[in-house]
C-alpha positions in Angstrom: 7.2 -36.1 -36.5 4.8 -33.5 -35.1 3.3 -31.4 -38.1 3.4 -27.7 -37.5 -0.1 -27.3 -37.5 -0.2 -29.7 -34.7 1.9 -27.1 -33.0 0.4 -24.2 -33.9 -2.4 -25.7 -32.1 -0.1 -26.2 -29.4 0.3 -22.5 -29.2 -3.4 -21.1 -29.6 -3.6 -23.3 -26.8 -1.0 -21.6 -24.8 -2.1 -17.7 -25.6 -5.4 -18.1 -24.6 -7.2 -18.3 -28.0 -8.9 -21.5 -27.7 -10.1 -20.5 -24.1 -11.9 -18.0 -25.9 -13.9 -20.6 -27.9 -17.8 -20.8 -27.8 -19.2 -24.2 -27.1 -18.8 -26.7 -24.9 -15.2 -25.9 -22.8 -12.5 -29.2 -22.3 -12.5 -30.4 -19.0 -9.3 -29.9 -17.6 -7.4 -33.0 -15.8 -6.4 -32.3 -12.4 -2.5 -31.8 -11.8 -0.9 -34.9 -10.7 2.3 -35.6 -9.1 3.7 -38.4 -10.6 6.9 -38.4 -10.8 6.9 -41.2 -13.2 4.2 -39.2 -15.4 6.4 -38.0 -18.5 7.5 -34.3 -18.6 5.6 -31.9 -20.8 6.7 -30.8 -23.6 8.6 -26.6 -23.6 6.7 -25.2 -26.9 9.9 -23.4 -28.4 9.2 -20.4 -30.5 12.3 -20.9 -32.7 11.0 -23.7 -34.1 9.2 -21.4 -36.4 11.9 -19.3 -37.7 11.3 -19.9 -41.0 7.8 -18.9 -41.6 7.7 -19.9 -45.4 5.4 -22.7 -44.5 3.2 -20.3 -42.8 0.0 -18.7 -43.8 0.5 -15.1 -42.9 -2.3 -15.4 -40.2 -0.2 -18.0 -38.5 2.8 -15.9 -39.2 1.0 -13.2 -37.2 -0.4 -15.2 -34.4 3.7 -16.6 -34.0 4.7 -12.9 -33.9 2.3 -12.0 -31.5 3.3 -15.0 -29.0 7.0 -14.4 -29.0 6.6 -10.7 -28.3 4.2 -11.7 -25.3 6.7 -13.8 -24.1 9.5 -10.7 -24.2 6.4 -8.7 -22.6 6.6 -6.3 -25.2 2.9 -5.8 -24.8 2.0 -2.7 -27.0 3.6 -4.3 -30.2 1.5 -7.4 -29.4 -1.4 -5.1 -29.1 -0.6 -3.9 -32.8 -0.8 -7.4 -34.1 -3.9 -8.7 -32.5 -5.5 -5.4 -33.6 -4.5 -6.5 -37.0 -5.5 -9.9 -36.7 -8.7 -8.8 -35.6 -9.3 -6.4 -38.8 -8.8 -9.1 -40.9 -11.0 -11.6 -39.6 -14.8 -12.7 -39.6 -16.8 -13.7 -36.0 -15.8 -15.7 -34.3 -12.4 -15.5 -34.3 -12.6 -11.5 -34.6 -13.6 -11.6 -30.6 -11.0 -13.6 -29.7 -8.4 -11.3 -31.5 -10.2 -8.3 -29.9 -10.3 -9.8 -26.2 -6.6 -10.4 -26.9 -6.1 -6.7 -28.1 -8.0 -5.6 -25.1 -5.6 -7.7 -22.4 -2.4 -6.6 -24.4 -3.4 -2.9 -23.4 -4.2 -4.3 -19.4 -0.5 -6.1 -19.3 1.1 -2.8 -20.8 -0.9 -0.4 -18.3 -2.8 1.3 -20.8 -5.8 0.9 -18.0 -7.4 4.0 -19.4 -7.5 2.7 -22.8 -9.3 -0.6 -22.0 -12.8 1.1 -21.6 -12.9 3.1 -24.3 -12.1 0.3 -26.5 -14.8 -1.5 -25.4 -17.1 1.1 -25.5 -16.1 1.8 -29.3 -16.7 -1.6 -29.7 -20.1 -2.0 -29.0 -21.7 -5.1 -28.0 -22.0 -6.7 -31.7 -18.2 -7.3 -31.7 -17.7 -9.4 -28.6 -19.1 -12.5 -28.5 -21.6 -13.5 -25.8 -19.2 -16.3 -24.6 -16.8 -13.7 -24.5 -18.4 -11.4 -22.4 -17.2 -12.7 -19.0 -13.6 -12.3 -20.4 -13.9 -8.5 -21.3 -15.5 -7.8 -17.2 -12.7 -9.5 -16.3 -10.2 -7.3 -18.3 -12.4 -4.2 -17.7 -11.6 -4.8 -13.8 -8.0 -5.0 -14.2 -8.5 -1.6 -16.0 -10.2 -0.5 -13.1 -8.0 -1.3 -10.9 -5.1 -0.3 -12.2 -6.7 2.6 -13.0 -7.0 2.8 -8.8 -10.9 2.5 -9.3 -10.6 -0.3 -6.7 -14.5 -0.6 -6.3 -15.5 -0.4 -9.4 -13.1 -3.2 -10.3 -14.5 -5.6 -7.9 -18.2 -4.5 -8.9 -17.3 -5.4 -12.5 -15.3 -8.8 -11.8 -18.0 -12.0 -12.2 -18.2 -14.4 -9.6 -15.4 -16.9 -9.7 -17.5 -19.4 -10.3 -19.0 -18.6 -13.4 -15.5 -18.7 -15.2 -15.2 -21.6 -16.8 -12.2 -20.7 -18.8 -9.4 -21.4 -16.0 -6.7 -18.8 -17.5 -9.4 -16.1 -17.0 -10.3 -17.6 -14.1 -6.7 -17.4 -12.6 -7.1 -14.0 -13.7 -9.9 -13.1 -12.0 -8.5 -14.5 -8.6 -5.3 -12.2 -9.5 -7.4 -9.0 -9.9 -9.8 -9.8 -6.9 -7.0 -10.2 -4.6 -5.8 -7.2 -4.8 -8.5 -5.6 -5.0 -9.7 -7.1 -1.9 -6.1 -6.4 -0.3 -6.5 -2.6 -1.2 -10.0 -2.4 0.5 -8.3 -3.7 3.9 -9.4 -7.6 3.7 -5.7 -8.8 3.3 -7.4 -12.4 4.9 -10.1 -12.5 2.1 -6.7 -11.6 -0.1 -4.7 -14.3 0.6 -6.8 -17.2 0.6 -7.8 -16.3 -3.4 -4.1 -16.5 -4.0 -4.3 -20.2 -2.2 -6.8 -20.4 -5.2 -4.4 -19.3 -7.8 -1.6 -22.1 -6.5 -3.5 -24.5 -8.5 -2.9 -22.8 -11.9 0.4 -21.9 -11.5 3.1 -24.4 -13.1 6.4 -22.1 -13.1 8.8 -22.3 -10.0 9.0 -18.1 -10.5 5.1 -17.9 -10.6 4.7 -19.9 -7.3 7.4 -18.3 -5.3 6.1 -15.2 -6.5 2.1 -16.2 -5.6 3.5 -17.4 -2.1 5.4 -13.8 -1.5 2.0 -12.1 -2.1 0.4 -14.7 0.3 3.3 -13.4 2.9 2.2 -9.7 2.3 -1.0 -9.9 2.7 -0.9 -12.0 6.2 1.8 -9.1 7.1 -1.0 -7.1 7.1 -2.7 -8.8 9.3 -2.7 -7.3 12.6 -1.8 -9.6 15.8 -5.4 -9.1 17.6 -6.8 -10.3 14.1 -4.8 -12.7 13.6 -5.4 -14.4 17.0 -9.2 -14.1 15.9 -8.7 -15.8 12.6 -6.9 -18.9 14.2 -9.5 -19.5 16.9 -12.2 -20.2 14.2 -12.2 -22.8 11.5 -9.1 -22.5 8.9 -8.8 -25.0 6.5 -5.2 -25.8 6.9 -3.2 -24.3 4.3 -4.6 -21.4 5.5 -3.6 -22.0 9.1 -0.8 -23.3 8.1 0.1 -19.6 6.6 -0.9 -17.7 9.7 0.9 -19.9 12.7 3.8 -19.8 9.9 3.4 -15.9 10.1 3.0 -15.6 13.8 6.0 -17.5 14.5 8.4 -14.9 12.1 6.5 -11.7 13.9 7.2 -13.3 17.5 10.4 -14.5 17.3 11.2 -11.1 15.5 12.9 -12.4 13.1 15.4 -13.9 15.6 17.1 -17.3 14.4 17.8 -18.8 17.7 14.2 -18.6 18.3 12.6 -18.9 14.9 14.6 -22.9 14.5 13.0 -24.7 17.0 9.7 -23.1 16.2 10.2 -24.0 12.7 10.8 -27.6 13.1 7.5 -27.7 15.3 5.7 -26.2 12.5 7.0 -28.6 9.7 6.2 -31.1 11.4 2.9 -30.5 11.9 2.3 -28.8 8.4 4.9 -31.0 6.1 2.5 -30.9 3.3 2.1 -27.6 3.1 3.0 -25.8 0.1 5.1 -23.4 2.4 7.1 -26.0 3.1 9.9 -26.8 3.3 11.3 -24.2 0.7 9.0 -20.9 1.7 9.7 -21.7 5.5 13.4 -22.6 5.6 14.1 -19.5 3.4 12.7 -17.3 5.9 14.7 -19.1 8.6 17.8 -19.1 5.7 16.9 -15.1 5.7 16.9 -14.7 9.1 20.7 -15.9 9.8 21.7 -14.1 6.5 20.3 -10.3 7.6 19.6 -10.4 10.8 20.7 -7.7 12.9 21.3 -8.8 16.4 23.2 -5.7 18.0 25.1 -6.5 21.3 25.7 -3.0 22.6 22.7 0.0 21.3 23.3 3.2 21.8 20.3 5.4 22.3 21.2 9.4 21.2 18.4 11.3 21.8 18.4 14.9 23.3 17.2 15.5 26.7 17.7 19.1 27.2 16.4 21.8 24.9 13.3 22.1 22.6 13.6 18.3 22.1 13.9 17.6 25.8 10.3 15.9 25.9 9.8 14.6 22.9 13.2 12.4 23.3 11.9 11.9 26.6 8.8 9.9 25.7 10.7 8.2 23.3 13.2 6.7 25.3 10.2 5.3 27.4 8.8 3.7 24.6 12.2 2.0 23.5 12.7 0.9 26.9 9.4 -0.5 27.7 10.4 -2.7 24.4 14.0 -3.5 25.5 12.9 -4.5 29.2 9.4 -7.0 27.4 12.0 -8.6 25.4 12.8 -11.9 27.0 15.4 -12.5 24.0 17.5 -9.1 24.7 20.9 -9.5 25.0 22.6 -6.2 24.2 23.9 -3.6 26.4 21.6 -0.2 26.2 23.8 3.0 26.7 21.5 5.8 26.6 23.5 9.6 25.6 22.5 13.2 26.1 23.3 14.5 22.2 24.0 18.1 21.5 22.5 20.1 19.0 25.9 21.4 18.1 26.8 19.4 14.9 31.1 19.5 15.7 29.8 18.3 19.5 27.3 15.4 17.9 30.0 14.3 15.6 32.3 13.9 18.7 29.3 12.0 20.3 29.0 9.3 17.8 32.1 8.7 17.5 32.9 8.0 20.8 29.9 5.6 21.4 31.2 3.5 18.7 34.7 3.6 20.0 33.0 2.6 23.2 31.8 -0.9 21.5 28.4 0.4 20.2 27.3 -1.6 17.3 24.4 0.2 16.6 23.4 3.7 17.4 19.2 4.8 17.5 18.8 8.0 17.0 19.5 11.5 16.5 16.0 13.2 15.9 16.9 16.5 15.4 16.6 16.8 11.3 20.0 18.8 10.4 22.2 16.0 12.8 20.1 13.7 10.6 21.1 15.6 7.6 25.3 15.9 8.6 24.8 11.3 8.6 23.5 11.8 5.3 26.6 13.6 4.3 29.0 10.8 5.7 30.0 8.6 2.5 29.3 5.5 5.3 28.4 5.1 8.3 30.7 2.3 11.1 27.8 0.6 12.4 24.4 0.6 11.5 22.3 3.7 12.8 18.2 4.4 13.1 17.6 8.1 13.1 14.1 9.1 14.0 13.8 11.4 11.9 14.1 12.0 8.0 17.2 14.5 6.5 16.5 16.2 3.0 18.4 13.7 0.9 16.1 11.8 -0.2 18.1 10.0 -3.3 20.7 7.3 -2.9 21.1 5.3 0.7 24.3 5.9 2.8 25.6 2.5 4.0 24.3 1.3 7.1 21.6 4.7 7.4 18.2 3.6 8.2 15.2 6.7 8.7 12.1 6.6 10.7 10.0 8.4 12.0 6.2 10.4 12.2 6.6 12.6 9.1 3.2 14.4 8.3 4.1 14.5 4.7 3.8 10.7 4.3 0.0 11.5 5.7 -0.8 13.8 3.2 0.4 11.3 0.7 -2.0 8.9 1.9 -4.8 11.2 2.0 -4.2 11.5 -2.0 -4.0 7.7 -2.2 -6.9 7.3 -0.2 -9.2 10.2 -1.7 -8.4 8.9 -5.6 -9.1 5.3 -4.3 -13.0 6.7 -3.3 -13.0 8.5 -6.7 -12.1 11.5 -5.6 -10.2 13.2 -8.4 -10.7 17.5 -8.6 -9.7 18.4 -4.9 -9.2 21.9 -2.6 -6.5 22.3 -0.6 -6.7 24.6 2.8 -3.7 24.6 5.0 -1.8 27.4 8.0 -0.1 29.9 6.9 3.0 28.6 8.6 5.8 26.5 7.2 4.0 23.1 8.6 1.0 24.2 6.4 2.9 24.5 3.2 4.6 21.5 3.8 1.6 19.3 3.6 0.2 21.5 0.8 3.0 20.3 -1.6 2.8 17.0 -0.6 -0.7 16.2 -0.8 -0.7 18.3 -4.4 2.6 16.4 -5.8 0.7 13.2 -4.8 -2.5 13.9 -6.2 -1.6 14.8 -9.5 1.1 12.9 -10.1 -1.5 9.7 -9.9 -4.2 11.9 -12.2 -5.8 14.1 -9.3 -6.3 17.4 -10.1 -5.9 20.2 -6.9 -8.5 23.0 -8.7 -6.8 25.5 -5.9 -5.7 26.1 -2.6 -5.8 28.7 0.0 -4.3 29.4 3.4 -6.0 30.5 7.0 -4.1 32.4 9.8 -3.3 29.6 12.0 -3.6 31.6 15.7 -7.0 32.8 15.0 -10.5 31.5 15.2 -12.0 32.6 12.1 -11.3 31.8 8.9 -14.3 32.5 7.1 -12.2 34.8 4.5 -9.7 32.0 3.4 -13.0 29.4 3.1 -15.1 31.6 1.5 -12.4 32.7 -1.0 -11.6 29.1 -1.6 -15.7 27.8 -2.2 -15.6 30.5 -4.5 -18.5 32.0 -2.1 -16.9 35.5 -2.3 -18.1 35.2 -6.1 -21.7 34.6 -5.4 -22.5 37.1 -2.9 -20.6 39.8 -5.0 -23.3 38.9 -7.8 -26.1 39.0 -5.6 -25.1 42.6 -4.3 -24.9 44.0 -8.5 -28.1 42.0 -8.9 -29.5 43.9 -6.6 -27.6 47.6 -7.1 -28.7 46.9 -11.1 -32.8 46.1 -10.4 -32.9 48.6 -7.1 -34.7 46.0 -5.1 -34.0 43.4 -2.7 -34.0 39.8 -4.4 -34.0 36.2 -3.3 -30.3 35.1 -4.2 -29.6 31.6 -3.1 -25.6 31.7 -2.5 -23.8 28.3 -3.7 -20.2 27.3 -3.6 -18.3 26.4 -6.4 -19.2 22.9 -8.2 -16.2 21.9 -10.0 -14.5 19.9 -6.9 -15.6 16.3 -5.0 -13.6 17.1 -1.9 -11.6 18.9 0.0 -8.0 18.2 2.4 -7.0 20.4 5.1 -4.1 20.6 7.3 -4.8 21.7 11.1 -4.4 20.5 14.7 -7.9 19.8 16.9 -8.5 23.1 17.8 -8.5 24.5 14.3 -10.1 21.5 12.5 -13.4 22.0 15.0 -13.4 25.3 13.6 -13.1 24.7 9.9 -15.8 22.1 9.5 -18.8 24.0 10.9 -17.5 27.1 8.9 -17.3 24.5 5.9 -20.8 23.8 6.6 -21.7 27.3 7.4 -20.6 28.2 3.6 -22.6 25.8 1.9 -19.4 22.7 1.6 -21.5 20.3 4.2 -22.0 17.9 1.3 -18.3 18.5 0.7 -16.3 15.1 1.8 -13.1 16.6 3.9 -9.7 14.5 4.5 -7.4 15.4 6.9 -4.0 14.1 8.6 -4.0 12.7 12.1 -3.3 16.1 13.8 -7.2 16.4 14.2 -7.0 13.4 16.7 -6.0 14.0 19.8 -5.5 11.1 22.6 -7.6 12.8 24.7 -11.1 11.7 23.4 -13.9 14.4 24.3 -17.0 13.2 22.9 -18.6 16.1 23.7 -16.1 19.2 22.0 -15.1 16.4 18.6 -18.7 16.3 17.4 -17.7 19.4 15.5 -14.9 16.9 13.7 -17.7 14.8 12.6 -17.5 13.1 9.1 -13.7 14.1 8.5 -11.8 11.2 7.2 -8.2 11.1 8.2 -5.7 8.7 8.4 -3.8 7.9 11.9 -1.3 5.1 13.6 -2.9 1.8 15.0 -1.9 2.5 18.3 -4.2 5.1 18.2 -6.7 3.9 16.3 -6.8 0.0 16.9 -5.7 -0.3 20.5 -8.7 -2.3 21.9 -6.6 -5.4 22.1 -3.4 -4.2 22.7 -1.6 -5.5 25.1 1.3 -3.3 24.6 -1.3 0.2 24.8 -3.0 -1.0 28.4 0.7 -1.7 29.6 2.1 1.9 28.8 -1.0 3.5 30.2 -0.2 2.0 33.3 3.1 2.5 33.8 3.1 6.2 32.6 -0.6 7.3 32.1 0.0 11.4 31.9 2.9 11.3 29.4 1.6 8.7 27.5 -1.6 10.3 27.2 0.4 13.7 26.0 3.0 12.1 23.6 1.3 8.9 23.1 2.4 8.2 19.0 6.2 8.7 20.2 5.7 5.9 22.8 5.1 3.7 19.9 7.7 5.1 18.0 10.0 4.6 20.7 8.3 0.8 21.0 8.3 0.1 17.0 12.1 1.8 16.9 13.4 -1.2 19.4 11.3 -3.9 17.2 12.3 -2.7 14.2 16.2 -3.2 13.9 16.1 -6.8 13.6 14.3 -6.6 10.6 15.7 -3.6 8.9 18.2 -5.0 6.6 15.8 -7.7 5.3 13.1 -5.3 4.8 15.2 -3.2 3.1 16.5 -5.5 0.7 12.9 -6.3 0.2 11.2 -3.3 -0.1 7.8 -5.0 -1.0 7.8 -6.8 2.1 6.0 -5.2 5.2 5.5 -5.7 9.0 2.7 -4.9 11.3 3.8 -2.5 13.9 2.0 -0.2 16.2 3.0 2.8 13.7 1.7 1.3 11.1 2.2 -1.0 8.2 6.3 -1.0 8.1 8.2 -1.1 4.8 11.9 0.2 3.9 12.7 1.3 0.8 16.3 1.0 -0.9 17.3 4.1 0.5 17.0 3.2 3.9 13.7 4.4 4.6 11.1 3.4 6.9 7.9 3.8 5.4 4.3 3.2 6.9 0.8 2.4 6.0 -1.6 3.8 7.9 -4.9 3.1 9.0 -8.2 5.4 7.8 -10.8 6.8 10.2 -13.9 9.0 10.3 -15.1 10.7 13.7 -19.3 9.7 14.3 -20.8 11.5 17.4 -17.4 12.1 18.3 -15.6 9.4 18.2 -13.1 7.9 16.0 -14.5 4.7 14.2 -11.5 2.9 12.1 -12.7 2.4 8.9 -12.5 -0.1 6.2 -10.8 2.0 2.6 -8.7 1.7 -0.1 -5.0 1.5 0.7 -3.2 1.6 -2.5 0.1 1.6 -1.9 0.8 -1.5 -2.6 -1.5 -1.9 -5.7 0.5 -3.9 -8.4 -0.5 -4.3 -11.9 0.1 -6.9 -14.7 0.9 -10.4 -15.2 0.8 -13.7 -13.0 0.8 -13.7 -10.4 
């Protein structure tokens, strides 16, 4: 019979204390697939209920385990840190390392660096050194300090210790995902693979894979498989081109399934990770046989639904696979009219409806308990709590940009920011947004201010804001106090790292030279893609130089496109006019296959020309944009942080 110390053994083993040994590390056998080889043996906790043969460090270390493996991470933390009290080096440094990655599992990131700090070098080990970078970066990252994480990380291959090492290739991944190298991302995860044992840990490592070649755009994708792939990474990306162009769409994705299995029947995607997606596909697929397209074309709308409806039907007429009637209706604005509307285009054999965009129709869905048939508004009501059945929301909200400007400006380390927006209801809009966002993730918005939005100078709003008012009223008492003229160097206020504004072209190419003008040129400014206009002038958007600002990649990654060069043919003044609601028109058609799955997978995204698609379990479409700076007036796509889909924690 196996003597409890031989188990106990068993169990430092499993949490990671052994790993943490100085000295010469075990070599690790490779995994083998043997069916014959005999299972391994499940360490069961319960076996030590009765601790009365026990020293109470063992009792301790038990403790500790079984409330790692509930993931009740802070009471661990507890124990370690009295483990560690009550021990001499070395083992002290192991209970310490384990303290330290109790606080990273429970996302006490900010607590991670300060412990170490109080530490001070004497306590850790020099073995253990490379284990406390390695929890430092998770801290970092978690933390949204996405460079310094991967500054602090050591190479993979000077890990020796091959849980840290797993971890390592965790943290790196994501923070290589959040810096835009979703590629790079997923073929560390290939590297995790190896570690992982659990069925939940590999189907989980595989879904990240999936998400990070979602990211992926097409053009780039193309790129990647015409160079040399080893071939579970090809393997991944034809897998992944096949879902995005077959849309999702059984009849299509079958045949191209069976071509891929049986070229890639190794592949740890298969068979399980590809026949669930082709499983997924027959389960929520939404394969409409009559659409109904409501968008007004009279009124204040009349052109924005106008360059819409080109969009969706340059999709509907590319799609070799269509097969649903398109009925395309003039809505009223009249909500009693609308109603009528809607009703009768289901009546009429629509089983699905695109549209309205106008927000208070939008808002009278929202009040319907359910909907018949499944409907895409363009356009998001004011409800934003629980989903209405069969409501799905999209559309080109600028509040979703100032969001991303916060997630963006904390991922650069921005974290004390100004805030200048219109004075008109727009303005405001994206003032709350960008402030909610910001300091609800640690930012902290030191003030705002507001410009009159049909002027051309705003010098009295900037100057207010900089705090330059200040200065130059103390230069003119200096000088009323001493009776002489004296040299007064005027500064803005130092207590901010950036600024965000709100503003269209025109009024952005005002605000930055004023910016510089009162003494902000050093002064990092983020703005939302209403500085970008589709009609690039060189010559007058040198004035927008430097301003980062987030924006679609149909306007800013378009070189390739196939889909761009074909609407600029075929409608090359409107498109140039309303050109983001052509591809919301486009990425409205594309979409509707896919919204129920993405829906009941929020995590899940898809590459689209508005972006990075996800819906939430409310029915909303959300997106991911791309970040960009203007250099001798141009807009260069850049490569930044994108946090929002950061994850912290455990394997994988």
């Amino acid at each position: 019979m196996t003597s409890h110390r031989t188990l106990l053994f068993m169990l430092a083993l499993l949490i990671g204390l052994t790993a943490c040994q100085s000295g010469p590390e075990p070599v690790m056998p490779e995994p083998v697939s043997d069916s014959s080889a005999p299972p391994e043996p499940d360490f069961d906790a319960d076996l030590y209920a009765d601790f009365s043969v026990l020293t109470p460090t063992e009792e301790d270390i038990i403790r500790a385990f079984r409330l790692e493996l509930d993931e009740d991470w802070l009471e661990a933390a507890i124990i370690y840190d009295k483990l560690a009290q009550s021990s001499a080096q070395p083992e002290r440094s192991r209970f310490l390392i384990k303290l330290a990655l109790m606080y990273y599992q429970g996302g006490l990131y900010d607590e991670i660096d300060p412990f170490f700090d109080a530490l001070g070098e004497q306590d850790i080990e020099e073995s253990d050194a490379k284990h406390q970078q390695i929890i430092q970066a998770g801290g970092y990252l978690g933390a949204g300090k996405i460079y310094q994480s991967l500054l602090n990380l050591p190479e993979i291959e000077e890990i020796d210790d091959y849980p840290f090492k797993a971890l390592a290739l965790n943290i790196r991944s994501r923070g290589v995902l959040a810096i835009g190298k979703p590629l790079e991302s997923a073929r560390m995860r290939m590297q995790i693979r190896e570690f992982l044992k659990a069925p939940e840990e590999i189907e989980a490592n595989n879904d990240f894979i999936w998400d990070a070649l979602n990211r992926i755009s097409e053009p780039a994708m193309l790129r990647a498989l015409a160079e040399q792939q080893t071939a579970e990474t090809r393997g991944w990306l034809e897998l992944n081109l096949i879902v995005r162009r077959s849309n999702m769409l059984p009849v299509k994705m079958e045949p191209w399934i069976d071509q891929w299995y049986q070229r890639y029947g190794e592949h740890p995607a298969a068979p399980s990770y590809a026949l669930g997606l082709l499983e997924e596909s027959r389960r929520v697929y939404i394969e409409p046989k009559h659409i109904a397209l409501m968008l007004p074309f009279s009124g204040r709308l009349e052109k924005v639904a106008e360059a819409i409806q080109n969009g969706f039907l340059y999709a509907y007429y590319q799609d070799p696979g269509q097969l649903a009637e398109l009925e395309i209706i003039n809505v009223s604005s009249d909500p009693a009219e609308f109603n009528l509307q809607y009703e009768q285009a289901i009546q009429k054999g629509a089983d699905f409806v695109v549209g309205p965009i106008d927000k208070d129709l939008v808002d009278l869905l929202q009040q319907r308990e359910t909907l018949d048939v499944p409907t895409l508004t363009l356009n998001y009501g004011n409800d934003e709590g629980e989903s209405r059945l069969n409501l799905y929301q999209f559309g080109l909200r600028p509040e979703d940009e100032a969001v991303q400007i916060a997630d963006f400006a904390l991922a650069q380390g921005k974290h004390h920011a100004l805030v200048l927006v219109p004075d008109t209801e727009w303005g405001y809009r994206l003032q709350r947004a960008f402030t909610r966002r910001f300091e609800s993730l640690g930012g902290y918005v030191i003030d705002y201010n507001v410009y009159p939005a049909r002027k051309n100078d705003y010098s009295a709003a900037i100057t207010n804001l900089l705090n330059v008012t200040t200065s130059n009223h103390r230069k003119s008492i200096l000088q009323q106090t001493i009776k002489e003229k004296v040299q007064f160097e005027v500064r803005r206020r130092q207590d901010v790292d950036m600024i965000f504004i709100a503003a269209n072209s025109r009024q952005a190419r005002l605000i930055k030279p004023q910016l510089k003008f009162h003494h902000a040129h050093d002064l990092p400014v983020y703005a939302t893609s209403h500085i970008s206009t589709s009609n690039a002038n060189p010559a007058d958007d040198r004035d927008l130089n430097e301003i980062l600002f987030v924006d679609i990649p149909w306007m800013l990654d378009n070189r390739n496109n196939v889909d761009y060069r074909q609407v600029k043919t075929y409608w090359p003044d409107e498109s140039q006019r309303f050109s983001r609601l052509f591809a919301l028109g486009i990425d409205a058609y594309r979409i509707i296959p896919s919204l129920r799955r993405l829906m009941i997978n929020p995590d899940e995204s898809m590459q689209h020309h508005t972006g990075l698609l996800s819906v939430d379990k409310t029915g909303r479409v959300k997106r991911s944009l791309l970040m960009a700076t203007y250099k001798n007036g141009t807009a260069r796509l850049l490569k930044t942080p994108n946090t929002l889909n950061l994850s912290s924690g455990s394997l994988p």
